[in-house]
N, C-alpha and C positions, 0 to 999 in steps of 0.2 A: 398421267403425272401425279406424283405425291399422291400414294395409292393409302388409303385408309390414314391420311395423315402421318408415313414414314416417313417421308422425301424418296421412297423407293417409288422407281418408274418402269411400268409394266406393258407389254403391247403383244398378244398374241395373232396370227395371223392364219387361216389356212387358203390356201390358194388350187383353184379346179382354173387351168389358164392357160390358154394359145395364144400365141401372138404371131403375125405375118408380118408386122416390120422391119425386122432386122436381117441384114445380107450379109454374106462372107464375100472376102476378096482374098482371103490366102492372108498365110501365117507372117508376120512380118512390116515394119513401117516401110519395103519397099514394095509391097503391094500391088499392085495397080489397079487403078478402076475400072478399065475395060475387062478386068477379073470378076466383076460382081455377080453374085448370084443369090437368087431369092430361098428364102425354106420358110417354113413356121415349125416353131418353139412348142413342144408341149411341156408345162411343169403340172404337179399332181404334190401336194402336201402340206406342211404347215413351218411357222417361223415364230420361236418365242423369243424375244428380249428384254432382261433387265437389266435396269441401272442399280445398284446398293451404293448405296454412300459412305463412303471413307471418313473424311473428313473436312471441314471446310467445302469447294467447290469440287473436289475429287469424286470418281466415283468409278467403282470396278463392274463393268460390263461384261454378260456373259450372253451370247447371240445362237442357240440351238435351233438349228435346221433341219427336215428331212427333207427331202425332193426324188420322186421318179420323174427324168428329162429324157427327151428323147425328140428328133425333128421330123419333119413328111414334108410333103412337097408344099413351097410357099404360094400365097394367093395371086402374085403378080405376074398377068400373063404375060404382059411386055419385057419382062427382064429374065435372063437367064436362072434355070434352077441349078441348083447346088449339088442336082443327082447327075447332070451333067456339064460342068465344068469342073466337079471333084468327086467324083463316082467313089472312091476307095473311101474317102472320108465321109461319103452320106450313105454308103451300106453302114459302117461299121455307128456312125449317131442314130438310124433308126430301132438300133436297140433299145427298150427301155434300159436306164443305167438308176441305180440309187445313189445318191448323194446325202452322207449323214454327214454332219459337220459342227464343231462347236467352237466358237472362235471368244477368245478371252481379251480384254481391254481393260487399259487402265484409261479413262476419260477426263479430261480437266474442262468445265465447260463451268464459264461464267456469262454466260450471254443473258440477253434479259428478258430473251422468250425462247421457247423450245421451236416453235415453227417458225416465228416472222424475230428474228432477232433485228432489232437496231444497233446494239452495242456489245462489247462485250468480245471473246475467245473463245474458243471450242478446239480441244485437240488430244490426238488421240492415236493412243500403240496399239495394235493389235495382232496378235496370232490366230490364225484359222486351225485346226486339226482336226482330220478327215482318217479313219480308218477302216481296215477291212473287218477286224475281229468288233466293232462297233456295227456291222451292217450296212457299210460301206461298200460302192465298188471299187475304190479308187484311194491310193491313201499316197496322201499331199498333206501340203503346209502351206497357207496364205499370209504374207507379211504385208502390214499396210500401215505407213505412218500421213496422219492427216492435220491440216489445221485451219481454223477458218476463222475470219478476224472482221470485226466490224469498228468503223470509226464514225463517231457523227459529234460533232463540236458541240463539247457542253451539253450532249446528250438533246439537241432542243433544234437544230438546225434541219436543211431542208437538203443537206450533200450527207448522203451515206456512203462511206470507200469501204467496198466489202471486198477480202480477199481469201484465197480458197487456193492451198496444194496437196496432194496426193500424191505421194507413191508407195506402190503397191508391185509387188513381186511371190510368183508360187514356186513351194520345191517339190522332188517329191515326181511321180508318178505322170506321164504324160495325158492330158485329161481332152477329151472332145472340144473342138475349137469353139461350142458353144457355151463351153463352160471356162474358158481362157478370161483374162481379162482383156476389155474391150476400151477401143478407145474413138467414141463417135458423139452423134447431139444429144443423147441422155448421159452419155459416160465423161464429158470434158470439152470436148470439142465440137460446137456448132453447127460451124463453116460444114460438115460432113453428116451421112443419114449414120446410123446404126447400126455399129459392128463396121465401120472403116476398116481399125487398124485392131490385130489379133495378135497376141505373146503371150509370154509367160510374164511380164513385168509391163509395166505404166507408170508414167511419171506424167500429173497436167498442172497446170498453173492458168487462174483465171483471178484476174482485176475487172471490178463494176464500180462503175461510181454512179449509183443510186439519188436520181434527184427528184425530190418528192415534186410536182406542179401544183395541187389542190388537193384539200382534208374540207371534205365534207362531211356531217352527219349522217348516216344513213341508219334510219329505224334505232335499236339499241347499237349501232356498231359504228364506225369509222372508214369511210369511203376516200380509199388515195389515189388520185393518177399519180403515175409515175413514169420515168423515161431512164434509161440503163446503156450509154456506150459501156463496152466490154473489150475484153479481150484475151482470148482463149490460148495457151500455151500448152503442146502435151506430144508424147510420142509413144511407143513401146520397142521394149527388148525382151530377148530372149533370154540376158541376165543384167544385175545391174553393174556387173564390170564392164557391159557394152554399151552401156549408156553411152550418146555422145551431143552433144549440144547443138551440131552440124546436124542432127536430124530432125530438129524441131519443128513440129508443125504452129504454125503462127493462124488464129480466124479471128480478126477486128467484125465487131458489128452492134449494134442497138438493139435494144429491148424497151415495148413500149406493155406496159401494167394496169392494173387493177387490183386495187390491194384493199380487199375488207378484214378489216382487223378486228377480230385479234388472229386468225388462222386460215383466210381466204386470197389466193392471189392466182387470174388471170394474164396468161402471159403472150405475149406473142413476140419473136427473138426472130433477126435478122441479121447473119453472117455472112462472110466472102472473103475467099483465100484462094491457097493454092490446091484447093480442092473443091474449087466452084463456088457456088453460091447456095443458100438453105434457109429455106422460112421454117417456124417451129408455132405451131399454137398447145400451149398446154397449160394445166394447173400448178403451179407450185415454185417455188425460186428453184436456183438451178444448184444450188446450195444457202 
């Protein structure tokens, strides 16, 4: 943040990264579970992002990606692989494929920290564009408008109502289901593991009311428990003239914290819906 004293904000990334958690169930919010199947993720490359600033709290973002992705067989022997419940679709993903992508934002973010906001808005347009004469294999368009709101009374109280929507819809070029937008416990929705629900579009909506229990000192920092009912709102389509409200998936559930401030927070999250039940231990809010 505020990189040499501009207010411009910089963060580069390269990523060497598998991952075995996340499962397909087939394209579509009518999915079923007894569909699931395991694979692992390989990505290979880097991710830059800057903030430049407009004016006031504005600020035009610009998010350059390259990625070789490609899957193999996942780690879980007790669940079905994805070479065999979707053989057409796991020959054709273990190609390596490139993914070049620049996606452009206009950002309005008045929050009062960049990681642990208390207060404040954040919200934001964005266009992805992916081409083949850029070194692309795939040339698409990502739309995603987002926005995320915190309240806390008088800035000094112990009820934080933090709210968080997203929708997100691709055109453009039919792309490997691992690269679709996803809708599960990292992407929106709790109550479900990773890679639930699969489209070309997503729409989630999630309310937390964030209440702090105890603010200890800890060494130079600030040590918070905290306790989080939630509640998870989201689904996907394959456009958003299909959207329909009748197919919302609904996950109520608690999240109990750990929050060293100014930029550390332990979480463990408890969901249940109409897609079972799902415990979560991870670092960071869920926005």
């Amino acid at each position: 943040p505020n990189l040499l004293g501009s207010g411009i904000r910089l963060s580069w990334e390269p990523k060497l990264w598998v991952t075995g958690k996340p499962s397909f169930y087939g394209v579509g919010i009518g999915a079923r579970r007894s569909s699931k199947a395991n694979y692992s993720l390989h990505m290979t490359g880097e991710e830059l992002i800057a903030d430049l600033p407009i004016f006031g709290h504005f600020y035009f973002n610009l998010t350059h990606s390259f990625f070789v992705k490609k899957i193999s067989e996942g780690p879980v022997e007790d669940t079905a692989q994805v070479s065999e419940r979707f053989p057409d679709l796991y020959r054709d993903a273990t190609t390596p494929r490139d993914f070049h992508s620049n996606r452009f934002s206009l950002v309005y973010d008045r929050t009062d920290h960049l990681y642990l906001p208390r207060v404040g808005t954040y919200a934001s347009a964005s266009a992805l564009y992916s081409n083949r004469k850029l070194g692309s294999d795939y040339e698409y368009r990502t739309y995603a408008f987002q926005v995320k709101s915190y309240y806390n009374y008088k800035e000094e109280g112990r009820f934080i109502t933090a709210v968080h929507g997203l929708l997100q819809f691709q055109r453009g070029a039919e792309l490997p289901f691992y690269a679709m937008p996803q809708l599960g416990e990292g992407t929106g929705l709790r109550m479900a593991g990773d890679g639930r629900f699969t489209d070309r579009g997503k729409m989630v909506l999630t309310v937390e009311e964030r209440i702090t229990l105890s603010r200890t000192p800890f060494f130079r920092f600030i040590s918070e428990t905290e306790i989080a009912p939630f509640l998870d709102i989201g689904t996907v389509f394959p456009k958003p003239s299909d959207f329909s409200a009748g197919k919302l998936k609904y996950g109520p559930g608690i999240s109990a914290r750990l929050v060293i401030r100014p930029q550390l927070v332990a979480t463990m999250d408890f969901a249940s819906g109409s897609e079972g039940s799902n415990a979560i231990i991870k670092v960071g809010y869920p926005f």
